[in-house]
C-alpha positions in Angstrom: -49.7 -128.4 -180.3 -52.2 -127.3 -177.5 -49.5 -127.6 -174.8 -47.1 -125.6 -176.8 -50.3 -122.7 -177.6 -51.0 -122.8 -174.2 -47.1 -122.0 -173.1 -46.8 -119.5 -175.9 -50.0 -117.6 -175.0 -48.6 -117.4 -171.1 -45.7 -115.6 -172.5 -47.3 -113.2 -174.4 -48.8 -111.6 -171.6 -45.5 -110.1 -171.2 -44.7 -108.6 -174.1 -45.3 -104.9 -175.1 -47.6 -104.4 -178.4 -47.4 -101.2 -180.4 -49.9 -101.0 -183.6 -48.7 -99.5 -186.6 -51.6 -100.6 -188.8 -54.6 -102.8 -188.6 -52.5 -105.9 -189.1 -49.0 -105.0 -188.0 -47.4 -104.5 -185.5 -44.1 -103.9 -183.2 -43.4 -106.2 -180.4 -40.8 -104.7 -177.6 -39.5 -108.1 -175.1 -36.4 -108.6 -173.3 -34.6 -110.1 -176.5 -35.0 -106.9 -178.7 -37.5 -105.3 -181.5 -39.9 -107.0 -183.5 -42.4 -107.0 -186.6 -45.4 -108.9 -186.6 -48.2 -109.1 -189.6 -51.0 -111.2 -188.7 -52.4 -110.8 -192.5 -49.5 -112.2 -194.0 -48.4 -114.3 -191.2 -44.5 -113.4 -190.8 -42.6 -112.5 -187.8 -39.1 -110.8 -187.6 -38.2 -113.9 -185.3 -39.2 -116.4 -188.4 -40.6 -118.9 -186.1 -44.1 -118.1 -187.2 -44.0 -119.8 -190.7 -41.8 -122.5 -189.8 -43.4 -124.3 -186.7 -47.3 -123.5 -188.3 -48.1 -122.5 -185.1 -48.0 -118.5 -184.0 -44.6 -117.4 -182.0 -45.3 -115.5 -178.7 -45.1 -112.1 -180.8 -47.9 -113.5 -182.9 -50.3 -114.2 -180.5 -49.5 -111.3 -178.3 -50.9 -109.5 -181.4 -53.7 -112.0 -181.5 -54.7 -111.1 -177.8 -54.5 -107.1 -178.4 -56.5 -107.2 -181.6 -59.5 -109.9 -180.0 -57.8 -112.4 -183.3 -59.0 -115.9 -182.8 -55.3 -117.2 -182.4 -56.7 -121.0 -183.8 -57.0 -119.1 -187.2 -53.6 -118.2 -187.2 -52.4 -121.5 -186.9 -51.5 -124.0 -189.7 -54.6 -126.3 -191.0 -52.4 -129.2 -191.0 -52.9 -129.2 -187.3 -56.4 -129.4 -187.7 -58.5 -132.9 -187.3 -60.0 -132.7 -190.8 -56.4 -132.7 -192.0 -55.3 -135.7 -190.2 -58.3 -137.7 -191.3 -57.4 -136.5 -194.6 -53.6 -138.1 -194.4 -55.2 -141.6 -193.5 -58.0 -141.2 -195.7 -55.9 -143.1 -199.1 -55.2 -146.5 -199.2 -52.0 -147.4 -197.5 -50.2 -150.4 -198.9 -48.4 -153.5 -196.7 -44.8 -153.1 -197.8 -44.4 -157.2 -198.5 -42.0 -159.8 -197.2 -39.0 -158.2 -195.4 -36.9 -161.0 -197.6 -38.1 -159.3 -201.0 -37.0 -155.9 -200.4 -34.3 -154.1 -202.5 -32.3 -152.2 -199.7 -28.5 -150.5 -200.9 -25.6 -152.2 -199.8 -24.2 -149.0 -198.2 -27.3 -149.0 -196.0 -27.3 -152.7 -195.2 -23.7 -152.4 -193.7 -24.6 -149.8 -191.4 -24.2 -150.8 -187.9 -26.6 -149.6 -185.5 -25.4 -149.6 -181.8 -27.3 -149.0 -178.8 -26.9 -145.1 -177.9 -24.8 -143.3 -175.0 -26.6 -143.8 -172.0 -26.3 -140.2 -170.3 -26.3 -139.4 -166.5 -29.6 -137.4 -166.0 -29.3 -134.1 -164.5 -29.6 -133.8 -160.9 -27.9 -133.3 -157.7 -24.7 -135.1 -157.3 -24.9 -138.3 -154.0 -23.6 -137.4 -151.1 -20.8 -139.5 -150.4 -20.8 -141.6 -147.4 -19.2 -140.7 -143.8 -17.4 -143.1 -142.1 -16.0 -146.7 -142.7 -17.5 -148.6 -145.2 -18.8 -152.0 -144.3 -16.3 -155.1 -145.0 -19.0 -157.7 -143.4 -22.5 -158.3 -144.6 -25.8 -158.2 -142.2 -27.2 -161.5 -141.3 -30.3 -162.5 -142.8 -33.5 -163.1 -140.4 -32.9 -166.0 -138.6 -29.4 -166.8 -139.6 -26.8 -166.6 -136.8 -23.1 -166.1 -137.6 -20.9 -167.4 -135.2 -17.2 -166.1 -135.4 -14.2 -168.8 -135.3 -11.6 -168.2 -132.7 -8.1 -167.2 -133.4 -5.4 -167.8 -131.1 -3.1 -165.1 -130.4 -0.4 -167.0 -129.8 -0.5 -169.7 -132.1 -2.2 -168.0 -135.0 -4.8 -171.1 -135.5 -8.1 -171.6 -135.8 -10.5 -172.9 -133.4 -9.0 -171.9 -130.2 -8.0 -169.3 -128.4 -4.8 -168.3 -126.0 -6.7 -169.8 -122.9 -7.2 -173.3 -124.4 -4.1 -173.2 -126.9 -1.9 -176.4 -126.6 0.9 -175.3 -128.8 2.2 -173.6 -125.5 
């Protein structure tokens, strides 16, 4: 949630805050008009009560009124409310042999997802002929056979070929 405030509360700089009231207020950015309330929480872009965290019109608000913008923000993102979630027992959920699971749910089939080519910059291709023979390791030697040219056989050459 702090990396998302922080991000929001860089693009709020930007925006242009007109008051109408103590608490509301109209937002002009490059997408169009807006309505803010800070006492009743709401924005025209509805992202405000949804996420529990204030949208950039919010918080540019925040900033021209001197509003703490952590009060704005939902108290489930607050430490004492994620101690609270763990603070119950929570119980072991038995042998995996025991449980009642639907049918339709056992014969699902889960397959291993689409693997997708990340986005970047397309290989350059490469110039010239591609290699048909591989490098020698260190310290290996490849040694050629001969081919006669007249013959067509192995081990000799024209110079030494007795098929003449």
């Amino acid at each position: 949630m702090e990396k998302d405030l922080a991000s929001i509360i860089a693009d709020a700089r930007y925006l242009k805050v007109h008051a109408l009231g103590q608490f509301e207020f109209h937002m002009v950015d490059l997408d169009g008009d807006g309505e803010v309330n800070l006492m009743t929480k709401s924005c025209s872009c509805d992202m405000f009560p949804i996420i529990g965290i204030p949208c950039v019109h919010a918080v540019a608000a925040a900033i021209d009124r001197s509003v703490n913008i952590y009060s704005l923000c939902s108290p489930f993102y607050t430490t004492e409310m994620w101690g609270e979630s763990y603070k119950e027992t929570i119980y072991l959920t038995g042998n995996e042999d025991e449980w009642i699971v639907p049918k339709d749910i056992k014969n699902i089939e889960v397959v291993v997802p689409v693997a997708k080519q990340p986005a970047s910059r397309p290989k350059k291709k490469k110039v010239g002929r591609t290699k048909t023979k591989r490098y020698p390791s260190t310290g290996e030697v490849l040694r050629k056979e001969r081919k006669c040219s007249m013959c067509g056989g192995l081990g000799n050459n024209r110079a030494s070929c007795k098929a003449r």
